[in-house]
C-alpha positions in Angstrom: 0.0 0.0 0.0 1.3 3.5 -1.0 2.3 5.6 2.0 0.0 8.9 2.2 3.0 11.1 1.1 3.7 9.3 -1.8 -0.4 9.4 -3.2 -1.8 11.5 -5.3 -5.8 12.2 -5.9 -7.1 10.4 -8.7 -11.0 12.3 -9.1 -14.3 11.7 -11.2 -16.8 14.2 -11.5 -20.1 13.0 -12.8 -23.5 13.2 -12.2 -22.8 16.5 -10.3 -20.7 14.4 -7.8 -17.0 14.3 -7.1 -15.2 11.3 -6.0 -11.6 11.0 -5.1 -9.2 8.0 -3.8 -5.4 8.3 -3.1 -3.5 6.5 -5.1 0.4 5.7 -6.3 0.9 7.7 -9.5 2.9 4.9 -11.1 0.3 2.3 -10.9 -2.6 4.3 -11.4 -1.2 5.2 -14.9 -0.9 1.3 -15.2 -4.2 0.9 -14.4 -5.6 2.7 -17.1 -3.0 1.1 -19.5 -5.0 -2.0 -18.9 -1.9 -3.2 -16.7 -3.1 -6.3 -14.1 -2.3 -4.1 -10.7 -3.2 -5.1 -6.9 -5.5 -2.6 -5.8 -4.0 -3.4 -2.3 -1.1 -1.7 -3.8 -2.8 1.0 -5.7 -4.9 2.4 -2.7 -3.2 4.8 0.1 -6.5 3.4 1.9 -9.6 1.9 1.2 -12.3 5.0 0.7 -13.8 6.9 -1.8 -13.8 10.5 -0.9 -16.3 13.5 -2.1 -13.1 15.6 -0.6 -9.8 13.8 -0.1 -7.8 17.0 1.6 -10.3 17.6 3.8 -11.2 13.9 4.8 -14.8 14.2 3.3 -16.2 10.5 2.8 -18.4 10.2 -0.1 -21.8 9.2 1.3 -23.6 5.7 0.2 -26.5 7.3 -1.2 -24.0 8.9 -3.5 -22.6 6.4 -4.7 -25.5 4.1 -5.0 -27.4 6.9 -7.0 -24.3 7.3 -9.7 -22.5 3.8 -9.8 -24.9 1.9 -8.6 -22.9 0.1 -6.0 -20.8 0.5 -3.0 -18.4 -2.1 -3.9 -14.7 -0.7 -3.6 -12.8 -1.8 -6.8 -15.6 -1.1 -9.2 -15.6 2.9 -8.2 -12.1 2.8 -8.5 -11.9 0.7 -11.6 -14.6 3.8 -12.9 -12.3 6.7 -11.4 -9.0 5.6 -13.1 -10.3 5.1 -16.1 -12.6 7.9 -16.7 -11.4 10.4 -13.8 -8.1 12.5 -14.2 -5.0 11.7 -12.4 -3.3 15.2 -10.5 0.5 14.4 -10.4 2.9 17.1 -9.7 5.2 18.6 -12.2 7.9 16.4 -10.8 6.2 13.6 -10.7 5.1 13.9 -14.5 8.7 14.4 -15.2 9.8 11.0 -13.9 7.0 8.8 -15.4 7.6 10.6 -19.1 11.6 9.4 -18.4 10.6 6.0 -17.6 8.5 5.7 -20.6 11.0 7.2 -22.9 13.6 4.5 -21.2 11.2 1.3 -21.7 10.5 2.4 -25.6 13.9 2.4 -26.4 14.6 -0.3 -25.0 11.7 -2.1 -26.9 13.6 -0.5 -30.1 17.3 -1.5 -28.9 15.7 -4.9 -28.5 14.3 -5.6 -31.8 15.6 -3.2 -34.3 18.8 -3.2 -36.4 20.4 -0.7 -39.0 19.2 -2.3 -42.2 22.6 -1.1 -43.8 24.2 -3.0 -41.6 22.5 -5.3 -40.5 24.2 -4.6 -36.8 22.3 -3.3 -33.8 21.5 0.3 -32.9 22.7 1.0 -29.3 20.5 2.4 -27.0 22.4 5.7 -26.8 22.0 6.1 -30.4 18.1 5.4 -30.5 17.9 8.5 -27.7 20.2 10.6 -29.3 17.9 10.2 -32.5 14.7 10.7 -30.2 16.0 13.7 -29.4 17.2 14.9 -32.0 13.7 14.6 -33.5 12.0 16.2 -30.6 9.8 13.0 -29.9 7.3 14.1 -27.3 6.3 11.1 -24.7 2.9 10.6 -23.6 2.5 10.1 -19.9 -1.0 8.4 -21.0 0.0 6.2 -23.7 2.3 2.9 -22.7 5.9 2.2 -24.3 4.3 -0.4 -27.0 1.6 2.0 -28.0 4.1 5.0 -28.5 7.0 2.5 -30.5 5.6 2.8 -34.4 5.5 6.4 -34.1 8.7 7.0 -32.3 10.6 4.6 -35.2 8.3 7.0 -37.4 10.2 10.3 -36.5 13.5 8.6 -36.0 14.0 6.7 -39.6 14.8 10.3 -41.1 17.4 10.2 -38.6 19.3 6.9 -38.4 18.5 4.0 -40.7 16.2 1.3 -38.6 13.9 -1.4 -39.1 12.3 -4.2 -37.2 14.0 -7.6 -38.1 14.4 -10.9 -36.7 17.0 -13.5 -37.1 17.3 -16.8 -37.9 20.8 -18.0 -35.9 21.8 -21.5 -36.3 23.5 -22.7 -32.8 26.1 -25.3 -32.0 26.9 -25.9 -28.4 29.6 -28.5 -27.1 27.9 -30.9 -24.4 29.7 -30.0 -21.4 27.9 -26.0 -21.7 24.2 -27.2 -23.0 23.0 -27.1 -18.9 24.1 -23.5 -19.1 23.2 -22.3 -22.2 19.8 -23.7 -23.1 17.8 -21.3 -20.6 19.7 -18.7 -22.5 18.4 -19.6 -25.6 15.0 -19.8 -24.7 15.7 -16.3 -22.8 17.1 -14.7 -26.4 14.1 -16.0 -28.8 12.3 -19.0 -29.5 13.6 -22.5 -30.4 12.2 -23.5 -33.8 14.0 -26.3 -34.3 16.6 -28.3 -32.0 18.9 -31.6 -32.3 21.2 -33.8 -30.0 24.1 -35.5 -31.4 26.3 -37.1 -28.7 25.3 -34.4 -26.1 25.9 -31.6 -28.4 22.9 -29.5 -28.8 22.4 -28.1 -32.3 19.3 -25.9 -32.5 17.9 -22.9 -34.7 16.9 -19.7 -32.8 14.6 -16.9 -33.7 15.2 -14.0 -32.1 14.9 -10.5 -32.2 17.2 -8.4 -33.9 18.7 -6.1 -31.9 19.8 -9.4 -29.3 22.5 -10.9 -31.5 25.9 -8.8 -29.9 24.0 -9.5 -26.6 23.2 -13.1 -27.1 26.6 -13.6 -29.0 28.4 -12.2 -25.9 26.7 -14.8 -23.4 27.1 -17.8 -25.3 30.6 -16.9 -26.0 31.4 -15.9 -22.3 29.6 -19.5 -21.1 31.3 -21.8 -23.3 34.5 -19.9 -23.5 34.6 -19.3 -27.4 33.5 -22.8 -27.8 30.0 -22.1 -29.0 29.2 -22.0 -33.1 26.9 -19.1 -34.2 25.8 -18.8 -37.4 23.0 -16.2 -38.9 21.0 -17.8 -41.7 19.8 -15.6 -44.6 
């Protein structure tokens, strides 16, 4: 449960009504994103204010006339998604941040420079974001906000969404390490054991390959085989 400092008032007015509940700002926002979040954890407390600041319970009547219930979650299930969240400037600030960070990681993770056919680091894919003055939304989450960000970046830096077909070799004294790799990396397609060597063929997204390169290589001490199939 979010302490009473950290909430914020998330209100509805309808009906000529107001109703308010404290809530964290983070996982109110996921809330409306559709995101599965404890309301245990949402909630500074369990009530449903006509005035929050001034301790102002909203009365039964009330809500029974509007919602048509008294039941906890469904007013706040109707608050957070048709009310408005207050956040302060600060706190706006840090959620925009955290979305900009989890979109380009979504992009670092399965994009590549088509010229090359290498990854873009993440450094790059911000330096591009902001060189095209891409504006955030608070509202909107990372996935939702991904085809328009590669949208205003591809003037920028060449980038595309790809995915790789990588043919795998490893020795049989590293498959115990390595296979929950694999399966971390992408999806197995197609796999093959000869003698306790594993021999498998990997999709995976683009942007992965230095990253799953580096790990197979590090775990089997060079001994691994990688090869990308066109």
């Amino acid at each position: 449960m979010v302490s009473l400092d950290s909430a914020v008032i998330a209100r509805l007015k309808t009906h000529g009504e107001v109703f308010e509940i404290l809530v964290d700002p983070d996982l109110s926002l996921e809330y409306k994103e559709g995101k599965d979040v404890n309301l245990n954890e949402l909630l500074a407390i369990n009530t449903i204010f006509r005035d929050a600041k001034a301790g102002e319970r909203a009365s039964e009547q009330s809500m029974n006339r509007v919602f048509g219930t008294t039941e906890l979650e469904s007013i706040v299930d109707k608050i957070l998604k048709k009310g408005e969240i207050h956040l302060t400037t600060k706190q706006k600030k840090r959620i925009i941040e955290n979305k900009k960070k989890q979109i380009i990681t979504v992009i670092a993770r399965n994009a590549i420079n088509p010229q090359t056919n290498a990854p873009h680091p993440p450094a790059r894919i911000e330096r591009a974001m902001e060189e095209a003055k891409v504006n955030i939304s608070m509202t909107k989450s990372a996935e939702e906000q991904v085809d328009s960000v590669l949208k205003a970046i591809r003037p920028i830096i060449p980038i595309k969404f790809a995915t790789l077909n990588i043919a795998v070799k490893i020795p049989a004294q590293y498959t115990g390490g390595c296979y929950g790799i694999l399966g971390e990396f992408g999806k197995i397609k197609k796999e093959e054991w000869n003698n306790g060597d594993l021999l498998c063929l990997l999709e995976t997204p683009a942007g992965l390959r230095d990253e799953l390169y580096n790990r197979l290589n590090n775990l089997t001490h060079g001994e691994v085989k990688i090869k990308v199939l066109r």
